[in-house]
C-alpha positions in Angstrom: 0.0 0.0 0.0 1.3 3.3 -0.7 2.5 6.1 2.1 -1.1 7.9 1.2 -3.2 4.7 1.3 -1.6 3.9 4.4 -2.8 7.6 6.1 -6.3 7.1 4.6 -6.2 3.5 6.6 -5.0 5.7 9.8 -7.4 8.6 9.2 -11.0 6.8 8.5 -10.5 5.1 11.8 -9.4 8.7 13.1 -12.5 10.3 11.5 -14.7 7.3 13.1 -14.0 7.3 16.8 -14.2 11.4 17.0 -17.4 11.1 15.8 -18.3 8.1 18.4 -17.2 10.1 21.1 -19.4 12.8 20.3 -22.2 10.3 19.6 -21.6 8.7 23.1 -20.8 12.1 25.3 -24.5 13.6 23.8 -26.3 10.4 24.3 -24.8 9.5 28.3 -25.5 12.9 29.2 -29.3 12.8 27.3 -30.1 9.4 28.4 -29.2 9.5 32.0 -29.2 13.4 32.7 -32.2 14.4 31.1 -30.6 16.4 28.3 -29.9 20.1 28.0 -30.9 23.4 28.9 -29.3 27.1 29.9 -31.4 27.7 33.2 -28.8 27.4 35.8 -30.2 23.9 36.2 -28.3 20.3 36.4 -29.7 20.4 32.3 -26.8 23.5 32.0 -24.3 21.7 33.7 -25.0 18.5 31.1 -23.3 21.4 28.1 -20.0 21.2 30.0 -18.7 17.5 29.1 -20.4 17.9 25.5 -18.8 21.4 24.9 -15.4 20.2 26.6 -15.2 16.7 25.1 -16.4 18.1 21.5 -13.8 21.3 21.4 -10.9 20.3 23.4 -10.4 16.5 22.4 -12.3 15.9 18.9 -12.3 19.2 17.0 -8.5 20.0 18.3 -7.9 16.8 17.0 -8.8 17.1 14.0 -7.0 20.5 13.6 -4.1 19.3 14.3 -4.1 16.7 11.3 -5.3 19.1 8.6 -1.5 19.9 7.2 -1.7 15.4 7.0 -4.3 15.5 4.9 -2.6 14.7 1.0 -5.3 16.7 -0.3 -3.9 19.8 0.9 -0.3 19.2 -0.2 -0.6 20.9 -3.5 -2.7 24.2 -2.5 -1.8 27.3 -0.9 -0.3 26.1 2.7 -1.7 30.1 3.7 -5.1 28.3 3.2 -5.0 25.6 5.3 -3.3 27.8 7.6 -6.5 29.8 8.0 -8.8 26.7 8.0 -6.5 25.3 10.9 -6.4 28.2 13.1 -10.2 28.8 12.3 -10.7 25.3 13.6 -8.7 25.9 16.6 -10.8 29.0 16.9 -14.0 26.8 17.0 -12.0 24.5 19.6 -11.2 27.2 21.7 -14.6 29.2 22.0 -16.5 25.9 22.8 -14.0 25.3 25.2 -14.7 28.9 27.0 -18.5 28.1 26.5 -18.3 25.3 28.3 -16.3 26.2 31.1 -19.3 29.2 31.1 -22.1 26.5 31.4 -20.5 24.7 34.6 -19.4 28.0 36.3 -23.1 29.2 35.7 -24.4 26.5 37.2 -22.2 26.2 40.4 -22.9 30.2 40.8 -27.0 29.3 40.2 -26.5 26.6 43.2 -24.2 27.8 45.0 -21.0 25.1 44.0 -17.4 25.8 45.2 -16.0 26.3 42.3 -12.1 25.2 41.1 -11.7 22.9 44.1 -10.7 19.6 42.3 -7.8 18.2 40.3 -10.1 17.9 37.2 -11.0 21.9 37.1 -7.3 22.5 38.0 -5.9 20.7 35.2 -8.9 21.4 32.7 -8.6 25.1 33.5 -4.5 24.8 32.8 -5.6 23.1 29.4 -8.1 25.9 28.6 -5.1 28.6 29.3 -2.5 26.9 27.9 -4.6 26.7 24.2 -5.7 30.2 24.5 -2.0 31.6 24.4 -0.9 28.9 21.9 -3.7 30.2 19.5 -2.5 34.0 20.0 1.0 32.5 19.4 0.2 30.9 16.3 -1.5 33.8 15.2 0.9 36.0 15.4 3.8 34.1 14.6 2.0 32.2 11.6 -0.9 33.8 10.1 0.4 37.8 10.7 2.4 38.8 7.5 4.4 41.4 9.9 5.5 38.1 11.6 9.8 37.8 11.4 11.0 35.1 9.6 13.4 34.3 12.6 10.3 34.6 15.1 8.6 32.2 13.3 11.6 29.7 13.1 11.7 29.7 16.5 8.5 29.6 17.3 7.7 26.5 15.1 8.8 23.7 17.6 7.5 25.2 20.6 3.8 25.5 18.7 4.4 21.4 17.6 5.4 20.6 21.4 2.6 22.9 23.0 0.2 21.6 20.5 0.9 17.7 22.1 0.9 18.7 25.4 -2.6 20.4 25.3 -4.2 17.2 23.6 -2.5 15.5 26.1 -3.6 17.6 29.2 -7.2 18.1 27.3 -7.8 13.8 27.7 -6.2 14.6 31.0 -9.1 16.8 31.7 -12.1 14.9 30.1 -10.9 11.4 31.5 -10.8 13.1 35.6 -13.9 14.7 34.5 -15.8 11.5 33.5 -15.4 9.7 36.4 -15.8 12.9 38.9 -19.0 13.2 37.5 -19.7 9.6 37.9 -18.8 9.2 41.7 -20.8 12.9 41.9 -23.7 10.9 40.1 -23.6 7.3 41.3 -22.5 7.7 44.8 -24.1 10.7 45.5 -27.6 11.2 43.6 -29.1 7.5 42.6 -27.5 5.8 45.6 -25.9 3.1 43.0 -22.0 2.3 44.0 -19.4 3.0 41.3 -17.7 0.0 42.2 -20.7 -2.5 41.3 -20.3 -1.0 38.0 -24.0 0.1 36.9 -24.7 0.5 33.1 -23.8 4.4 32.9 -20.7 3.2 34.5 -19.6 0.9 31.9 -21.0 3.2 28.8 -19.0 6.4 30.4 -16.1 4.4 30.9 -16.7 3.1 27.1 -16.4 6.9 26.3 -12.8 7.5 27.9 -11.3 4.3 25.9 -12.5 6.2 22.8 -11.4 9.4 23.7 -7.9 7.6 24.3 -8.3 5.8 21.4 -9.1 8.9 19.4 -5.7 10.5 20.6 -3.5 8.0 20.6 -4.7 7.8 16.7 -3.9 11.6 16.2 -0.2 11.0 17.4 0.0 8.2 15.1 -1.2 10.3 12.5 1.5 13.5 13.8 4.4 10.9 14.4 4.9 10.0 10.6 7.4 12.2 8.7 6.3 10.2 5.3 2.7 11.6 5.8 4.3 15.9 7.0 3.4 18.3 4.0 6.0 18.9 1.6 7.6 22.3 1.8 7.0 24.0 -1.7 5.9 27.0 -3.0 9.0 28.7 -1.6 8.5 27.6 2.0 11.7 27.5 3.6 11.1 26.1 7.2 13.1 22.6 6.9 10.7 19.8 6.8 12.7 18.1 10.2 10.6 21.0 12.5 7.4 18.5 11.8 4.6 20.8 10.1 1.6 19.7 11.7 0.3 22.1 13.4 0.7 25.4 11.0 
């Protein structure tokens, strides 16, 4: 199989388990929290793991691929520059949104707020995109940008890029199960430990939200499958162009 047939093998799968954990985060919280509202309400609170899960994990994710795609290879890279920071864009609002919808709702009923490991770490994540997006844009999409800024800047962006998918399922993996102790041993009464059925289908949705990332590394570990630099691009292909 070719080096492209072999990153459409990698990528289909990639494409299929973002969209199962989207699939899975809307139904677990529909099924068993009753769906969605913006009232202030336990319904507000249910927008915070779909927002967090659907902008920091699956639609980073994807971001961080588009320069992958062979598609792209042969038109303008300035393009796909805009389309990937316009996707981390998307990313980052929903991010924000839903860190609005679960401090709402502790304000509305009266919740500490920023008390556990999970808000620390997701908060870090949320902060640590924001200023890699105003890095990127200014370094990468501004034509006042210097060339030797931008050389610089390039493997710091590619490292910071990992470490906030990595701290993002950090974030959505601590926040699964905190909700489910919160849920389980808390509201219904039914132990964690015996496992119940939201258990189990939860815990289905972190495996796929690891899954989903440890495919996106695949798919940013291959130097075959990094864009070519053409056009008169001059950053050596070594600095690993996959996210700009």
């Amino acid at each position: 199989m070719s080096p492209s047939g072999w990153f459409w093998f990698t990528y289909v799968p990639c494409l299929c388990l973002g969209l199962l954990c989207l699939l899975f985060v809307v139904f677990w919280t529909s099924h068993w929290h009753g769906g969605f509202a913006w009232d202030g309400s336990g319904l507000q609170f249910n927008w915070h793991p779909v927002l967090m899960v659907t902008g920091l994990v699956v639609l980073y994710g994807f971001a961080a691929v588009v320069f992958r795609l062979p598609f792209t290879w042969k038109q303008r890279k300035l393009t796909w520059k805009l389309v990937h920071g316009g996707l981390m864009l998307a990313a980052l609002l929903l991010s924000v949104l839903g860190l609005c919808a679960v401090f709402d709702y502790h304000r509305a009923s009266k919740i500490p707020d920023v008390y556990s490991l999970h808000s620390w770490v997701g908060l870090c994540t949320v902060a640590l995109f924001a200023l890699q997006w105003l890095l990127g844009l200014a370094g990468f999409l501004l034509p006042c940008s210097p060339p030797r800024f931008r050389s610089n800047l390039k493997p710091v962006h590619v490292w910071m890029g990992k470490a906030i998918l990595i701290l993002s399922l950090t974030s959505c993996i601590s926040g699964i199960t905190e909700e489910l102790f919160f849920n389980l041993d808390g509201v219904t009464g039914e132990s964690y430990s015996s496992l119940p059925v939201e258990a189990k289908f939860a815990n289905s949705l972190g495996l796929l939200l690891a899954a989903f990332v440890l495919v996106v590394f695949g798919l940013l570990s291959n130097n075959s499958w990094q864009r070519p630099e053409t056009d008169g691009e001059t950053v050596p292909i070594m600095l690993n162009e996959n996210s700009t």
